[in-house]
ZATIRO-334863 format. One record per residue: residue in one letter; residue number from 1; x, y, z of N, C-alpha, C, CB in turn. Coordinates in steps of 0.05 Angstrom, whole numbers, plus 32768, in hexadecimal, padded with zeros to 4 digits. Glycine has a CB too. Example, Ala and Ser with C-alpha at 12.3 -4.5 7.8 and 13.67 -1.06 7.14 Angstrom:
BEGIN
R   residu   num   n.east   n.north   n.up   ca.east   ca.north   ca.up   c.east   c.north   c.up   cb.east   cb.north   cb.up
R        a     1     8108      7F8E   809C      80F6       7FA6    809C     8108      7FBE   809C      80E2       7FA7    80B5
R        s     2     8101      7FD3   808E      8111       7FEB    808F     8102      8001   809D      811A       7FF4    8072
! end
This chain:
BEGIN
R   residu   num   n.east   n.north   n.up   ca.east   ca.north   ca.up   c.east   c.north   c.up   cb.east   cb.north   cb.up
R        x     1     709E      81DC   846A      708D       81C8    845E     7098      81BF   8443      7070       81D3    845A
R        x     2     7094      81A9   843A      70A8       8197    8424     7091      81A5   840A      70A8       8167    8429
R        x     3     709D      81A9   83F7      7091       81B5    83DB     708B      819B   83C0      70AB       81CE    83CF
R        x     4     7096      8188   83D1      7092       816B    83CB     707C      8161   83C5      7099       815C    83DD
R        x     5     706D      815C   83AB      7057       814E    83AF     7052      813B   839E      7044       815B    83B1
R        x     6     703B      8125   83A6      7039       8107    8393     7034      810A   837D      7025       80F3    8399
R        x     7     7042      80F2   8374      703F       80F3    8353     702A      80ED   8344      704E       80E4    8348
R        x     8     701E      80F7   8336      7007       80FF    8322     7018      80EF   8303      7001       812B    8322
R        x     9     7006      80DF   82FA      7004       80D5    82E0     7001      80FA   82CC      6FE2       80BA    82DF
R        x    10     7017      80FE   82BC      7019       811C    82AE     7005      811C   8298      7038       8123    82A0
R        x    11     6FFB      8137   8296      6FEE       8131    8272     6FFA      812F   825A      6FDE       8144    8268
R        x    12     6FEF      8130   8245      7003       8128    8237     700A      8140   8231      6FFF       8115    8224
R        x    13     701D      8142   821C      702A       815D    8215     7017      816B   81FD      704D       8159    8208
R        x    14     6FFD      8161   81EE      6FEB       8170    81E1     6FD0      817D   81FA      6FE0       815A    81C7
R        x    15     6FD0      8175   820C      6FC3       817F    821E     6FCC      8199   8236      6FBE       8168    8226
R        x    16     6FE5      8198   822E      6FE9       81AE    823B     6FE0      81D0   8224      700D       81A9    8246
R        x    17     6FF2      81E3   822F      6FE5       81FD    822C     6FFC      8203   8218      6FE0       8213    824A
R        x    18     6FFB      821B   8210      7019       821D    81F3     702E      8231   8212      700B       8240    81C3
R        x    19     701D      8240   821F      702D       8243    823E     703A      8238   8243      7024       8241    8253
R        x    20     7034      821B   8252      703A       8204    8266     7053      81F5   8251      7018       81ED    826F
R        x    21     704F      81F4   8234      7066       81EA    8223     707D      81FC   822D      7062       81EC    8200
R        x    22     7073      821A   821D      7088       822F    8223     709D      822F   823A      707A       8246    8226
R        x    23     708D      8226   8255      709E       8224    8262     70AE      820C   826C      7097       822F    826E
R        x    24     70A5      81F5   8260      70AA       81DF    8260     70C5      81DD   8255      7098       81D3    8256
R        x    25     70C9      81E9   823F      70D6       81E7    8224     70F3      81FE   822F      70BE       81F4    8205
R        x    26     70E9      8215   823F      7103       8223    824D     7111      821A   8260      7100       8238    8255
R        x    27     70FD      820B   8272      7105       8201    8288     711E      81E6   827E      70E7       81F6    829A
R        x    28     7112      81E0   8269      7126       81C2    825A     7144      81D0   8250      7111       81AF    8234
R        x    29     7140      81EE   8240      715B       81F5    8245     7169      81FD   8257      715F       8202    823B
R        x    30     7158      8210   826E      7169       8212    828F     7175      81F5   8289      714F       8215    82B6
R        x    31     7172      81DD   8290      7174       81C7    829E     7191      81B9   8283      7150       81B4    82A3
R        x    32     718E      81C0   8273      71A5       81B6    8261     71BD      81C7   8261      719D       81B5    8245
R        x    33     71BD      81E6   826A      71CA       81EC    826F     71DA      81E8   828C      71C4       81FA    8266
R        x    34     71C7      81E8   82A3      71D0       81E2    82C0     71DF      81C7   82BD      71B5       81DF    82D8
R        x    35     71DB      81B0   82AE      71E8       819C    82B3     71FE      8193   8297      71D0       8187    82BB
R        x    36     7202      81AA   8291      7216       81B5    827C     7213      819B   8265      723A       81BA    828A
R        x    37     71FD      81A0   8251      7201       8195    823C     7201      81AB   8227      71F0       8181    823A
R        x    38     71FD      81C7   8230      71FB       81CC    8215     7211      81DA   820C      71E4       81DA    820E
R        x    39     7210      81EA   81F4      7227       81F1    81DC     722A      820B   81D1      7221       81E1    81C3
R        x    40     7234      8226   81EB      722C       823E    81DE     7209      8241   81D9      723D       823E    81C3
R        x    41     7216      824B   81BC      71EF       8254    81BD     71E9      8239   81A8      71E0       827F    81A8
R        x    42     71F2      8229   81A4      71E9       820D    818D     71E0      81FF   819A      71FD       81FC    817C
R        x    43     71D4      81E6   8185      71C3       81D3    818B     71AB      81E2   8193      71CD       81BF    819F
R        x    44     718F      81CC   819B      717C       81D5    8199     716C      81BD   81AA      7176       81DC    817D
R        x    45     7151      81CF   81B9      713C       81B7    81B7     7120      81C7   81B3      713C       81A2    81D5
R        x    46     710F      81BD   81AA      70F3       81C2    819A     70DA      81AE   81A6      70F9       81BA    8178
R        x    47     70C7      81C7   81A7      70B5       81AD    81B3     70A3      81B1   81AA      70AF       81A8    81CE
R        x    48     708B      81A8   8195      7074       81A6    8186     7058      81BA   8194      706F       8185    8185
R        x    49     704D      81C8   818B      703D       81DE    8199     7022      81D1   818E      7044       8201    818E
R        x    50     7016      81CB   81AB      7003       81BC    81BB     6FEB      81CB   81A9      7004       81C0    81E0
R        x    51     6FDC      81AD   819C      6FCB       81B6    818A     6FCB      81B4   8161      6FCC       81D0    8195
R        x    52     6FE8      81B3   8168      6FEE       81B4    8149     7007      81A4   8144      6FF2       81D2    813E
R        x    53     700C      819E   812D      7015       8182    8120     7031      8198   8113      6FF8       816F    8102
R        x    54     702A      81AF   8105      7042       81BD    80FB     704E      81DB   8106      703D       81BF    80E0
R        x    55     7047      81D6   811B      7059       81EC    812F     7065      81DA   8142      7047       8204    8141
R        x    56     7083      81F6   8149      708F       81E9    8162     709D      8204   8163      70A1       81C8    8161
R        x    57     709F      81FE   8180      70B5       8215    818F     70D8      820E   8184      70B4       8211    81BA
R        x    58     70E4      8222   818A      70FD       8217    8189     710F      8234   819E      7107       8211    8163
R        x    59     7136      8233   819C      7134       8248    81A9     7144      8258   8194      713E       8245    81C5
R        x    60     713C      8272   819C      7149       828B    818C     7169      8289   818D      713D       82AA    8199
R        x    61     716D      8287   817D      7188       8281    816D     719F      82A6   817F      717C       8281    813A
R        x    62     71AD      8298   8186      71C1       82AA    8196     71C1      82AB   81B0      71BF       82C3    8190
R        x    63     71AD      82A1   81B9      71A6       82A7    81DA     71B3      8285   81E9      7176       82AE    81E0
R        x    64     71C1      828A   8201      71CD       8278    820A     71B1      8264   821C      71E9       8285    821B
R        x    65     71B9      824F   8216      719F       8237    822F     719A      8246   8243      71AB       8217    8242
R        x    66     71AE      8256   8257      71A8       8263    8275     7195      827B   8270      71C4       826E    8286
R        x    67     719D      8286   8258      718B       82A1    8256     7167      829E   8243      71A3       82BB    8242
R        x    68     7160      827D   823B      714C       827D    8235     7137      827D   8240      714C       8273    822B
R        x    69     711A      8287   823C      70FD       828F    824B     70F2      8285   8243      70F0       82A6    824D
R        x    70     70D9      827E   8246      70C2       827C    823E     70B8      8283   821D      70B8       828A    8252
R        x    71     70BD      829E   822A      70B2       82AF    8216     70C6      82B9   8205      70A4       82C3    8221
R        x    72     70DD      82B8   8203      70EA       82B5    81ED     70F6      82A3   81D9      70F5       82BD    81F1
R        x    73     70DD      828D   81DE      70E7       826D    81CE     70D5      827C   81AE      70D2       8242    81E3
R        x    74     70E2      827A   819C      70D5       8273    817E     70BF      8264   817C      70E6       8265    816D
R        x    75     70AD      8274   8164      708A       825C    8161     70A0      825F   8143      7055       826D    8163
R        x    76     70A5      8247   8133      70A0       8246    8113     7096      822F   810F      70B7       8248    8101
R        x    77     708E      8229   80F3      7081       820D    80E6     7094      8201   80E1      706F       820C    80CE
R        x    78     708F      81E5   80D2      70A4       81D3    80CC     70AF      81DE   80B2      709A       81B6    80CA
R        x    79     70AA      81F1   80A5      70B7       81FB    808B     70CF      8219   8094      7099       8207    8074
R        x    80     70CC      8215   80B9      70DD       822F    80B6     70DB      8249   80BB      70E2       8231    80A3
R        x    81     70BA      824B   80B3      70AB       8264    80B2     709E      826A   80D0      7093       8260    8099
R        x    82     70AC      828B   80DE      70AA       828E    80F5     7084      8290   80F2      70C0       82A9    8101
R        x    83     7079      8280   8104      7057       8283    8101     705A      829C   811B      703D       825E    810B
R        x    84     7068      82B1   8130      705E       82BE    813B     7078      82D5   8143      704D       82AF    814D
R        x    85     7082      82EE   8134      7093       8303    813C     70A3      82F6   8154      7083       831E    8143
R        x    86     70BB      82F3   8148      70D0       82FB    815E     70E6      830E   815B      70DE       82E4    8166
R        x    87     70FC      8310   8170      710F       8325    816A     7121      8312   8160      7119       8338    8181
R        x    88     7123      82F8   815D      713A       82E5    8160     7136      82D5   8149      713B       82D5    817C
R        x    89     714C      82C8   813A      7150       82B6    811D     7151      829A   812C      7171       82BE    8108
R        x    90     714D      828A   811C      714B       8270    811F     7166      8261   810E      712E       8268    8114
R        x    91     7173      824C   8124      7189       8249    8112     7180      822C   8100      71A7       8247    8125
R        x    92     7186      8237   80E5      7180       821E    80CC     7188      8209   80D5      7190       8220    80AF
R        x    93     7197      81FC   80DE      71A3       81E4    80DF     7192      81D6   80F4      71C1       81E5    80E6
R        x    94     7184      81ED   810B      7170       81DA    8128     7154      81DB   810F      7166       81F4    8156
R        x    95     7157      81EA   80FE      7133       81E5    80F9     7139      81C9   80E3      711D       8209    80E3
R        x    96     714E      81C3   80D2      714B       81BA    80C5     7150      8191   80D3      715A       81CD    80B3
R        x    97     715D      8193   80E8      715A       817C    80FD     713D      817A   8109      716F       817F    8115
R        x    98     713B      818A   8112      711C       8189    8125     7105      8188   8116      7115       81A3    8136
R        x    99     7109      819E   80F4      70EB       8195    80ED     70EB      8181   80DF      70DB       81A6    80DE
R        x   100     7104      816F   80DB      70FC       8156    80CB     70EF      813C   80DF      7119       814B    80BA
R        x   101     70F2      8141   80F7      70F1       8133    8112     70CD      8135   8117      7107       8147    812D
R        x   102     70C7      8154   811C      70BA       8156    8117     709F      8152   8111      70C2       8156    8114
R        x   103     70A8      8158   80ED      708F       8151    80D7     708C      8130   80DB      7098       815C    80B1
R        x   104     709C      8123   80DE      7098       810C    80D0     708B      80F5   80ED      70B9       8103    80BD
R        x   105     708E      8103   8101      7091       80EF    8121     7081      80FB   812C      70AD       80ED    8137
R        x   106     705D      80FE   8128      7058       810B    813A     704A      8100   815B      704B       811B    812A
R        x   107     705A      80EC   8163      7056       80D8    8177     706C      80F4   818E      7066       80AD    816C
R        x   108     707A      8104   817F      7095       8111    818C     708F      812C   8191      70B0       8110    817A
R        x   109     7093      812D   81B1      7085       8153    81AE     709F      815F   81B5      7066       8161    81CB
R        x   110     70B5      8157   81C0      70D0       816A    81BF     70E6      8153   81BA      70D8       817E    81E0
R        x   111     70F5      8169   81A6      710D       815A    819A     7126      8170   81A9      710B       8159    8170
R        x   112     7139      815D   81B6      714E       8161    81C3     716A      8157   81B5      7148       8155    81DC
R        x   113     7174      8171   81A9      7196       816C    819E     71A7      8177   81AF      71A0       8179    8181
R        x   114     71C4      8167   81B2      71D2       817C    81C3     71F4      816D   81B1      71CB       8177    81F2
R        x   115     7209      817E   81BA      7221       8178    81B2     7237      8170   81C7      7228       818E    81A3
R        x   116     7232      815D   81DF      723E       8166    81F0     7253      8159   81ED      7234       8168    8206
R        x   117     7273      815D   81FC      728A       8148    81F9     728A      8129   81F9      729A       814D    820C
R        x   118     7273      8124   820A      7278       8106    820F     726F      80F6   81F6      7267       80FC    8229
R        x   119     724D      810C   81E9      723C       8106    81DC     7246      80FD   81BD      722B       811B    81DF
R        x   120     7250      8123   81B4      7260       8114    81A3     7277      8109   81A1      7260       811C    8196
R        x   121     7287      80FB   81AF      72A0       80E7    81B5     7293      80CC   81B0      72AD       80E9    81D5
R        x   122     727C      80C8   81BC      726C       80B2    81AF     7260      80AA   8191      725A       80B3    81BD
R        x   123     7256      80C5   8188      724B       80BD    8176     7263      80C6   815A      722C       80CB    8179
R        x   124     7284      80CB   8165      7299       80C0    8159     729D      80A2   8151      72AB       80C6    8169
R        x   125     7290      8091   816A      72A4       806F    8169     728B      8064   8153      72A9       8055    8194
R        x   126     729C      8053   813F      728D       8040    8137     7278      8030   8143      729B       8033    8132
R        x   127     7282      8024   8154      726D       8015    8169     7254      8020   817C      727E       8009    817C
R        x   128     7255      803F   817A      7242       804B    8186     7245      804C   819C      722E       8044    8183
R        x   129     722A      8046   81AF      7227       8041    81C9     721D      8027   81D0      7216       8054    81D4
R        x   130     7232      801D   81E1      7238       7FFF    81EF     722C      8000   8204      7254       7FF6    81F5
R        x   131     7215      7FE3   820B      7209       7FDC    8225     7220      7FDE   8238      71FB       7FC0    8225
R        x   132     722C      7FE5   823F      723F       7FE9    825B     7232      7FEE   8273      7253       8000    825A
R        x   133     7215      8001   827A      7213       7FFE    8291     71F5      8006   8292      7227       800D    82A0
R        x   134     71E7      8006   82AB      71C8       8006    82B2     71C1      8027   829F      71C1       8007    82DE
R        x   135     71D2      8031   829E      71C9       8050    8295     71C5      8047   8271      71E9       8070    829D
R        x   136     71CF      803D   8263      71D9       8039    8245     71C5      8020   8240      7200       8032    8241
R        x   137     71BC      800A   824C      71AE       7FF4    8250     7196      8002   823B      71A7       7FEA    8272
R        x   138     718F      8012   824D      7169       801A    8244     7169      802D   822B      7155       8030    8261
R        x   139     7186      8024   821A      7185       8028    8200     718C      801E   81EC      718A       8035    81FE
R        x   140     7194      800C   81F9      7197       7FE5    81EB     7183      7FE7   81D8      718E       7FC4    8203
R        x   141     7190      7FE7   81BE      7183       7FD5    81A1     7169      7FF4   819C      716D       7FA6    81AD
R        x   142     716E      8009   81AC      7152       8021    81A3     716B      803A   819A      7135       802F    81C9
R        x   143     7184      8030   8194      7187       804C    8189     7185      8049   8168      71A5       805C    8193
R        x   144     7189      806C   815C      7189       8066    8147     71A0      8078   813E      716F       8067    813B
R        x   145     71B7      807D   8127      71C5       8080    8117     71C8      8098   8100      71C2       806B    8110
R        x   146     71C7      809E   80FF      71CB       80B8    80E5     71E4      80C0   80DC      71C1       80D3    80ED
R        x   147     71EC      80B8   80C7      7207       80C1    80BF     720C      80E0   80B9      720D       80B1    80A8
R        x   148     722A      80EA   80BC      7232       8100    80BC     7230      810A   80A2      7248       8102    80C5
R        x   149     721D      8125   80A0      721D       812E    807F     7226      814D   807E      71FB       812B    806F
R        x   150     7236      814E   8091      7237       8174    808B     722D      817C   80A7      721C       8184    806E
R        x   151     722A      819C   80A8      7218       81A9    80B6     7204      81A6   80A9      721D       81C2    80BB
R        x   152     71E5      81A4   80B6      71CF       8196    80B1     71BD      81B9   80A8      71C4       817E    80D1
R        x   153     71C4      81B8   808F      71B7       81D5    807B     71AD      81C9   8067      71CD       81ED    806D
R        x   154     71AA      81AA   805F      719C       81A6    804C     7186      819C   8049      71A5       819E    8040
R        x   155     716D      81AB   8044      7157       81A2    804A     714C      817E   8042      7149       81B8    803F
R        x   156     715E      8176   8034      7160       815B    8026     7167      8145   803D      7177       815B    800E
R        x   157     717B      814D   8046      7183       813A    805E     7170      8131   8069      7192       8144    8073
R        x   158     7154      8144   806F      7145       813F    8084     713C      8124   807F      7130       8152    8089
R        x   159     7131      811B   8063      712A       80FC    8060     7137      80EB   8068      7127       80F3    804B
R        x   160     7154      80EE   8069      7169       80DF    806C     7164      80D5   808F      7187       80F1    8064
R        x   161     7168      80F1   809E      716A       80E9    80B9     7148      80E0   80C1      7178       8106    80CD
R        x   162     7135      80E2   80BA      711B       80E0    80BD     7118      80BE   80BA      710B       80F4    80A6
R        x   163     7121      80B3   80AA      7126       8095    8095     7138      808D   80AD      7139       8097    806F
R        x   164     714A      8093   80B8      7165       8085    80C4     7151      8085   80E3      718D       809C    80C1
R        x   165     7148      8098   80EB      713E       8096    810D     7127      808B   8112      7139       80AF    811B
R        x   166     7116      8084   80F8      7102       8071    80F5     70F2      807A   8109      710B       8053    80F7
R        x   167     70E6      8061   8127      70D6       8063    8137     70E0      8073   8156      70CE       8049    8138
R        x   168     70FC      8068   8155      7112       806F    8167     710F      808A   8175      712A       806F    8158
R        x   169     711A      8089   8191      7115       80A1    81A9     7129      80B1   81A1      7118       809A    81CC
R        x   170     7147      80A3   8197      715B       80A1    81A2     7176      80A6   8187      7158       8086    81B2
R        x   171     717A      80B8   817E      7184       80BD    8162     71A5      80C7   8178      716D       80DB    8148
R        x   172     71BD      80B6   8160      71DE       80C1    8164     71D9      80C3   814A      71FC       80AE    8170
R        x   173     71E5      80E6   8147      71E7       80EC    812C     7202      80ED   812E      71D9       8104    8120
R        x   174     720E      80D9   8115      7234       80D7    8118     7246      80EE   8117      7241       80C8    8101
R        x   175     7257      80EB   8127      7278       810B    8126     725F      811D   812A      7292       8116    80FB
R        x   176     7242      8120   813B      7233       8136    8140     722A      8139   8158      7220       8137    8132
R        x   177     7222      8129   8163      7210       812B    817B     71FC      8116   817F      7201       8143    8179
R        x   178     71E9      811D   8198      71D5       810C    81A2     71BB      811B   8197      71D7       8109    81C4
R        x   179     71A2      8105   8199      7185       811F    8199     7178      80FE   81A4      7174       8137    816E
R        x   180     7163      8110   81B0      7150       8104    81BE     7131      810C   81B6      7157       810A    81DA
R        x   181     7123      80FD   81B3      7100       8105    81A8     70EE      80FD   81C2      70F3       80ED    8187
R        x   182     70DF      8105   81CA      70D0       8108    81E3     70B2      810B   81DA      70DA       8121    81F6
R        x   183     709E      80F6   81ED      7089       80FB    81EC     7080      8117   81FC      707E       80E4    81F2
R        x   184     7094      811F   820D      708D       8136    8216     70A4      8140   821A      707B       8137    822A
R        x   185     70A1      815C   821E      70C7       8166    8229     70CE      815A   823F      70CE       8188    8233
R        x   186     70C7      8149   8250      70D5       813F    8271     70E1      8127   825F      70B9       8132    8295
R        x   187     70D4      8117   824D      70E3       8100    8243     70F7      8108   8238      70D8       80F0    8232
R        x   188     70F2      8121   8220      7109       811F    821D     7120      8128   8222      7108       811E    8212
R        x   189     712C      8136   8240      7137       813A    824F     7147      812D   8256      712E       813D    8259
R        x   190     7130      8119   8266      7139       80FA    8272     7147      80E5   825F      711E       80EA    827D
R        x   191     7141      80E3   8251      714C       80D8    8237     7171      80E2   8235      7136       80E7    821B
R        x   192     716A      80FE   8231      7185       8111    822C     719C      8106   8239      7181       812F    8238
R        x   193     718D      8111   8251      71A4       810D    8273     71A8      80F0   8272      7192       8115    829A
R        x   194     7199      80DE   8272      71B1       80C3    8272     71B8      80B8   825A      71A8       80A8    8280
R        x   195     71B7      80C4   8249      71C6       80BD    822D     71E5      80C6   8228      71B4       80CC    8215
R        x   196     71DD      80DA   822F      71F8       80EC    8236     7202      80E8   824D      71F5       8108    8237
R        x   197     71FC      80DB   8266      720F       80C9    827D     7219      80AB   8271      71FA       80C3    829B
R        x   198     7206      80A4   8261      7210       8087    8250     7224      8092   824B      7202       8079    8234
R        x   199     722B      80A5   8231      7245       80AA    8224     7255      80B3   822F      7245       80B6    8213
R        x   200     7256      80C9   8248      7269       80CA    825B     727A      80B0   8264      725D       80D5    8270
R        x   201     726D      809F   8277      7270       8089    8273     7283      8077   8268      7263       8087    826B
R        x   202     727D      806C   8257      727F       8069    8240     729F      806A   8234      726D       807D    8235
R        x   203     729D      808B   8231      72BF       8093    822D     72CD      8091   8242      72C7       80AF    8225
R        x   204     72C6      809D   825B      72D4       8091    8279     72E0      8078   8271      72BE       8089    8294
R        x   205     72D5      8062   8268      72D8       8049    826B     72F0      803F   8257      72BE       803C    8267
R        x   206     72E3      804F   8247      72FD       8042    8225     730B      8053   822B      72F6       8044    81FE
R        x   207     7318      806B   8239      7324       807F    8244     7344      8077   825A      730B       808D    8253
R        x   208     7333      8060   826D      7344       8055    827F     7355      803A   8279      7335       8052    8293
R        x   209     7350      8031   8262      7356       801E    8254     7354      7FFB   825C      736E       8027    824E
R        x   210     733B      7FF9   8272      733C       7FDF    827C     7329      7FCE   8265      7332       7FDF    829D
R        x   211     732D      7FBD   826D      7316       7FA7    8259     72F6      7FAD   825E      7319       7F80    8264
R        x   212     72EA      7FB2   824A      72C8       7FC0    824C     72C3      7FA1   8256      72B1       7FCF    8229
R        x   213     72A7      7FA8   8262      7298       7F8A    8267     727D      7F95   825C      7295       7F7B    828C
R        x   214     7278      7F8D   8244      7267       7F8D    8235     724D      7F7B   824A      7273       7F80    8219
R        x   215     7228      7F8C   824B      7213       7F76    8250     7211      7F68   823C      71FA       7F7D    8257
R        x   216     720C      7F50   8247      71F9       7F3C    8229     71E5      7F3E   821F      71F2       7F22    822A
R        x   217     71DD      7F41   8207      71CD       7F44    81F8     71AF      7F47   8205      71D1       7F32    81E9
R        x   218     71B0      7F2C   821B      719E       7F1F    8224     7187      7F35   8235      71AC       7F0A    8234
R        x   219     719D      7F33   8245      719E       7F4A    8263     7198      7F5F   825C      71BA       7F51    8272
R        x   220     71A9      7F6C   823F      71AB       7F8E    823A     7189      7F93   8235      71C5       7F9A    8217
R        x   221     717F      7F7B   8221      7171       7F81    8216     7149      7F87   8231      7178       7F69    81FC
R        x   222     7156      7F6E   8242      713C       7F65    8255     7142      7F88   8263      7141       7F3F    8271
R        x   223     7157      7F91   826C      715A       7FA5    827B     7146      7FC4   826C      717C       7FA6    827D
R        x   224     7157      7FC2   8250      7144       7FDB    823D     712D      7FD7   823C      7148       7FDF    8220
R        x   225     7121      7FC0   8240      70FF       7FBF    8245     70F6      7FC0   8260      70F2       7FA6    8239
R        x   226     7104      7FBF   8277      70FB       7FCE    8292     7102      7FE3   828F      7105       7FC6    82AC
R        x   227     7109      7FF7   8280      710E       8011    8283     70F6      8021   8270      712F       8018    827C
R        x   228     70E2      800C   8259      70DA       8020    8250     70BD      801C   825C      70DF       8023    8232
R        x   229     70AB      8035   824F      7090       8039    825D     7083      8044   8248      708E       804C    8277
R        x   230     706B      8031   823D      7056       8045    8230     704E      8051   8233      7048       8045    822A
R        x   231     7048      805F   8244      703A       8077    8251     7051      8094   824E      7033       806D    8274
R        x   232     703D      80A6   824D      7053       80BE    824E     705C      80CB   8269      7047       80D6    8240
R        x   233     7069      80BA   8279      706E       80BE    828E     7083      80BC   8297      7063       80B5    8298
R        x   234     7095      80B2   8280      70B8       80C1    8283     70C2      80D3   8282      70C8       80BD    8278
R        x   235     70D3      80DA   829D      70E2       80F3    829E     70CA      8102   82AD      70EC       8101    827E
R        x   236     70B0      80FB   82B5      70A2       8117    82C6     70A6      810E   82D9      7083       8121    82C5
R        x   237     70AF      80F2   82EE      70AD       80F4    8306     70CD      810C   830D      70AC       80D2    8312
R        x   238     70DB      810A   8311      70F9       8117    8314     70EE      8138   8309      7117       8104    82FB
R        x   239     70DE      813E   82F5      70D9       8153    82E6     70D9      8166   82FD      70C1       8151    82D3
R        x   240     70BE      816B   830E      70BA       8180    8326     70CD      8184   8333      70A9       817A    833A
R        x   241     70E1      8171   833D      7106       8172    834A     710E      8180   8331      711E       814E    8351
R        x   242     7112      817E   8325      7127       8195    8314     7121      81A9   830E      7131       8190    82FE
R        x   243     70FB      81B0   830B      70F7       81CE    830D     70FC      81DF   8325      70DE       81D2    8307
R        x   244     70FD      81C6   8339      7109       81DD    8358     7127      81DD   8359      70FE       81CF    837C
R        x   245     7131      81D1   834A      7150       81D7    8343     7150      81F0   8333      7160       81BE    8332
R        x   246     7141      81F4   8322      713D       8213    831A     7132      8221   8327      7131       8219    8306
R        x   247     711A      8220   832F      710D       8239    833F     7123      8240   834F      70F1       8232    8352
R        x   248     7137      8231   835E      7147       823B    8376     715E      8246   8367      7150       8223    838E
R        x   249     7163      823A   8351      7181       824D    8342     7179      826D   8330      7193       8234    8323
R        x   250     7167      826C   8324      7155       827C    8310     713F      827A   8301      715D       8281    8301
R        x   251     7125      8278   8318      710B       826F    830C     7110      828B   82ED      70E7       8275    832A
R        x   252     7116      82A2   82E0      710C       82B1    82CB     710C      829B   82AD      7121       82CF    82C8
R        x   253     7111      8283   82BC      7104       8271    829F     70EB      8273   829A      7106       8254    82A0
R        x   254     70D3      827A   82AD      70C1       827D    82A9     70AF      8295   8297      70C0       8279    82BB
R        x   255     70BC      82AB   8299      70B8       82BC    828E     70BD      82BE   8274      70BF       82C9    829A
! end
């Protein structure tokens, strides 16, 4: 019998349980690691704990994406301060990206950074990321920019990158990486995964050395507005398919 079933309009991500995050939020690292974006034990993603404005999960600093749980994601506030015992440190540099993200956006319940090759190769080029194809389109004229200041330890920066990503889903932090802000963790997932096939992409293309064919303005732009949705309902249809891509490799995300 098919385990397949119709799609349901999701709740939002303050309506779920600090549970249903928990595992939301492990299941999002299984899935960054299975489709190899992540970086050793670096980078980070964080997702706002349902109910409150200055908590968020994050993951315990040493532990690789494949080996994270549920229950071993971090509770701290936006100052840093663990709000509930763990065995595990928090690395400065994810709290000091995430809680400026955060405090200041609270439209955003998980913030997604990653370092991957393609990701940052892109957010190397001057020019960023170029409408080149249906995947890169539905981010026409919505990304946003942050210039390179260091490893990100200074709690000062945070105005900086907070000021530069404005309203935006969609932050290239330069010579660093990608991050993605989500009204719920499936968005920002979904977000992730074709941002990071844009920039794959992308370099493939300037890689093989033929003439880019840039979309027009016109097109790029009519296309990024069929791709977006007010509703919080990006990234949950595909969502249930990729938790049975885990349950069948290693449901102990749940735990």
């Amino acid at each position: 019998m098919s385990t397949v079933t119709a799609f349901r309009p999701p709740p939002s991500q303050q309506e779920l349980s600090e549970r249903e995050v928990r595992v939301q939020l492990a299941a999002c690292y299984r899935l960054i690691s299975h489709f190899g974006m992540d970086d050793l034990v670096f980078t980070h993603i964080s997702a706002r704990v349902p109910g409150t404005k200055n908590h968020f999960f994050i993951n315990p600093y040493g532990l690789h994406f494949s080996e994270i749980t549920a229950s071993s994601l971090v509770k701290i506030d936006v100052d840093g301060n663990l709000v509930e015992e763990s065995d595990y440190p928090v690395n400065k540099a994810g709290f000091v990206i995430h809680s400026a993200i955060h405090a200041a956006r609270h439209d955003v319940a998980c913030v997604l950074h990653t370092h991957t090759r393609n990701g940052v190769g892109v957010s190397c080029l001057a020019e960023g990321l170029l409408p080149l194809n249906q995947f890169s389109l539905q981010f026409y004229n919505r990304i946003a920019y942050h210039d390179y200041e260091g490893v990100a330890l200074d709690l000062d920066e945070r105005e900086r990158l907070v000021a530069d990503m404005a309203d935006k889903r969609i932050l290239i932090l330069r010579n660093h990486g990608l991050l993605t802000a989500g009204r719920t963790i499936p968005e920002a997932f979904e977000l992730m995964y074709y941002l990071d096939q844009s920039c794959g992409i992308q370099m493939d293309i300037m890689a093989s050395g033929g003439k880019m064919l840039l979309v027009p303005g016109q097109v790029a732009e009519k296309t990024a507005r069929q791709f977006e949705r007010e509703d919080n309902s990006a990234g949950q249809r595909e969502w249930p398919a990729l938790l049975r891509i885990l349950d069948k490799k290693d449901p102990s995300y749940k735990n």
